[in-house]
C-alpha positions in Angstrom: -15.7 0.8 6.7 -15.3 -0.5 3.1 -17.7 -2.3 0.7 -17.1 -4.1 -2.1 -17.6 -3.1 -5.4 -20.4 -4.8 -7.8 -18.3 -4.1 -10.6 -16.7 -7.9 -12.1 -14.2 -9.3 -14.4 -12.3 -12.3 -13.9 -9.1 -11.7 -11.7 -10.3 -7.9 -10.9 -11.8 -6.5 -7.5 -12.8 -2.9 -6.5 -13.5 -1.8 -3.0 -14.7 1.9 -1.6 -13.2 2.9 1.9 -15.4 4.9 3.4 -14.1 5.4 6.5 -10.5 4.3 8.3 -10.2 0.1 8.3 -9.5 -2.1 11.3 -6.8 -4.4 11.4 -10.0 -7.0 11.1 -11.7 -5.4 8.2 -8.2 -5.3 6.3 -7.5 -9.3 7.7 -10.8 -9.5 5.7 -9.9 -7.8 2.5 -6.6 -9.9 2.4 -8.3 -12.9 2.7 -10.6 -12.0 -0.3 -7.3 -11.0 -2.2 -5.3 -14.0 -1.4 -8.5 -16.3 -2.5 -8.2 -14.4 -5.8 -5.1 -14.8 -6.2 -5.2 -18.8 -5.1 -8.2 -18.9 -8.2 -6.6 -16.4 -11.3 -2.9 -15.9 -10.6 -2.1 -12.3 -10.5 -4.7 -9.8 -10.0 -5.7 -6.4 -10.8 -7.6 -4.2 -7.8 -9.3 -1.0 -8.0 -9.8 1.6 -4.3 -11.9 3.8 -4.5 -10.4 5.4 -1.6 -12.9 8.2 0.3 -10.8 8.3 3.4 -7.6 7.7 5.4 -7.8 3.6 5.1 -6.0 3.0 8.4 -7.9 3.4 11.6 -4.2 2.0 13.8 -1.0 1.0 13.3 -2.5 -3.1 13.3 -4.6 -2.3 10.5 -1.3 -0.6 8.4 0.6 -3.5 9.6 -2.0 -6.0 8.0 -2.1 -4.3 4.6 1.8 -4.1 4.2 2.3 -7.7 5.5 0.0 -8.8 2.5 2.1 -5.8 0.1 5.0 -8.0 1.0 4.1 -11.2 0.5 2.0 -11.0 -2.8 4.1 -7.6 -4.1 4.5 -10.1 -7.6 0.7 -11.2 -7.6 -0.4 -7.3 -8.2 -0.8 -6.5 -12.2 -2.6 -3.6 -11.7 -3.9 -1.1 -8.9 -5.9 1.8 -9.2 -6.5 4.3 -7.0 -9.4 7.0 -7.3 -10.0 9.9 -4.8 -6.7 9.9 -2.1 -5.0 13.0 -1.1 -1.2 13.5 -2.3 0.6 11.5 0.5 -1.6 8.5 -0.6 -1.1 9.1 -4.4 2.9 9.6 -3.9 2.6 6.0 -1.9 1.4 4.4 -4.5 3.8 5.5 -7.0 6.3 4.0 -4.9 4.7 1.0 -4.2 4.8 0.4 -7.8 8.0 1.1 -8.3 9.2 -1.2 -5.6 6.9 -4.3 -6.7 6.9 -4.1 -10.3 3.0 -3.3 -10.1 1.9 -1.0 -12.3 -0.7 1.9 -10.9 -2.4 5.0 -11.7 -4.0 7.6 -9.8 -7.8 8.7 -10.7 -10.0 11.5 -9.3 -12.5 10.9 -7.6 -15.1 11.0 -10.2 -13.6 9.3 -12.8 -14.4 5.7 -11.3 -15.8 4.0 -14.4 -12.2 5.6 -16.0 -10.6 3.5 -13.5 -12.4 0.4 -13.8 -11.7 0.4 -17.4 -7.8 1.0 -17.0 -7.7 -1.6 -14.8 -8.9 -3.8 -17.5 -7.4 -3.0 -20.5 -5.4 -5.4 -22.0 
């Protein structure tokens, strides 16, 4: 399950994961992504990540189709919370796409938020 974040800025989302996603309910984050994208140009996207965020091999598939495709749309991605298998993925995700990401604990959400936004 996932929510998304009341937190706003122009080109910036933030989600919690709650639970492992669905290949629907990451189809459904995409789509919110790709809309962003289609309005500001690149974007910047906070997770506040509280567990695992796959539920099946679909749902993986889903989020590293849309990796692929919009790799040069990402500015910036923050992650809070995730254990060290999720952190180290994100370090190499930025490496491979350019994107550049940082790690939070999980209680340093409004640290995050700001990152995310700084010029």
């Amino acid at each position: 399950m996932y929510e998304r974040l009341n937190l706003s800025a122009e080109g910036a989302l933030a989600y919690r994961v709650t639970r492992p996603l669905s290949r629907t309910e990451i189809e459904k984050i995409t789509s919110e992504l790709e809309g962003a994208i289609n309005a500001s140009g690149k974007i910047r996207v906070l997770i506040d990540l509280q567990a695992f965020p796959y539920a099946d091999l679909g749902a993986f598939w889903e989020d590293l189709k849309f990796d692929i495709g919009h790799a040069r749309d990402l500015q910036r991605l923050a992650l809070v919370g995730g254990n060290e298998l999720e952190k180290w993925s994100l370090r190499i995700f930025g490496v491979l796409t350019l994107t550049t990401c940082r790690c939070f604990p999980a209680e340093q959400l409004d640290a995050a938020w700001n990152w995310l936004n700084e010029d």
